[in-house]
C-alpha positions, 0 to 999 in steps of 0.5 A: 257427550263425551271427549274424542280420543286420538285417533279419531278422525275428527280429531284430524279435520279442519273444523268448518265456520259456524254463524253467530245467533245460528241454531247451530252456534246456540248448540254447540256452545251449549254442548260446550259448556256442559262438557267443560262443567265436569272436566278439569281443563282450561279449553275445550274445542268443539270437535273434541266432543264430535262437533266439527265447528270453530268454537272453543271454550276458554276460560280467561281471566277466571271467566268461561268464554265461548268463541266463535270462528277464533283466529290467531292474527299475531305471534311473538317472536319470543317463544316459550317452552312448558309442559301441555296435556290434552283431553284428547290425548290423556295420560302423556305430557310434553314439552311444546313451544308455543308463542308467548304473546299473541293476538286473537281475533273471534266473534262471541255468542252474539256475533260482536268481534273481539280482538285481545291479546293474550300472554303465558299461560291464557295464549298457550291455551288459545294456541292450543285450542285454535290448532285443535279447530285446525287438526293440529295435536299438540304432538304434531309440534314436536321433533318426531323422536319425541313425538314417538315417544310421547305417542307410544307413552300414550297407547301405554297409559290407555291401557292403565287405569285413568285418573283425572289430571288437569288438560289445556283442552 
């Protein structure tokens, strides 16, 4: 497989729930798993390799992490800016606020609930990867001249020859 660039279409849709213990749920984390094997990131979501199902992969506390129909129930208030790339989106940066601390709710591979709460780095990813199951870029977050910007900066650099640079997902 290989990963969906903007402006793919399903990039844009709302991935749709998926059943633990499903066939369908053992093949996209298969899928996942052997995608983010050969990527430098820290999250993948199943519709930037053409599945479009909730199910991300993250890698939290040094350990690869699949979830299932992953959701964030709670946000800080407290708001942190940093810089966010994406595999979808290769070759532009951007400055993009995201919650610092939030609360996330998911099934595992087994179907068992989880519920964490997750600060920095590790929820900007998941915030990253959950807007991705819902259609949202990272450059839908930010103001619209910045956005231009970073767009137009984007379709300049899928003209340049690539080299790996480490993703959100």
């Amino acid at each position: 497989m290989a990963i969906l660039t903007y402006p793919h279409p399903i990039l844009r849709r709302r991935a749709k729930p998926v059943a633990p213990g499903s066939p369908e749920a053992r093949r996209v984390a298969e899928a996942l798993r052997a995608e983010f094997a050969r990527l430098a990131a820290h999250g993948l979501a199943a519709n930037q390799i053409g599945l479009p199902i909730r199910a991300i992969l993250v890698r939290l506390g040094g350990e690869e992490r699949v979830l299932l129909n992953p959701e964030v129930v709670a946000r800080s208030a407290e708001v942190e800016v940093d810089w966010e790339g994406c595999l979808s989106l290769p070759g532009v940066e951007a400055e993009v606020p995201r919650a610092k601390e939030i609360r996330v709710r998911a099934l595992g591979e087994d179907g068992s609930p989880v519920e964490f709460s997750l600060s920095d780095l590790e929820a900007r990813v998941l915030q990253h990867e959950v807007d991705h199951l819902d259609g949202v870029l990272y450059v839908d977050l930010l103001p619209q001249g910045e956005r231009r910007r970073v767009l137009a900066a984007y379709r300049q650099a899928r003209e340049a020859p690539k080299e790996t640079v480490p993703s959100l997902g």
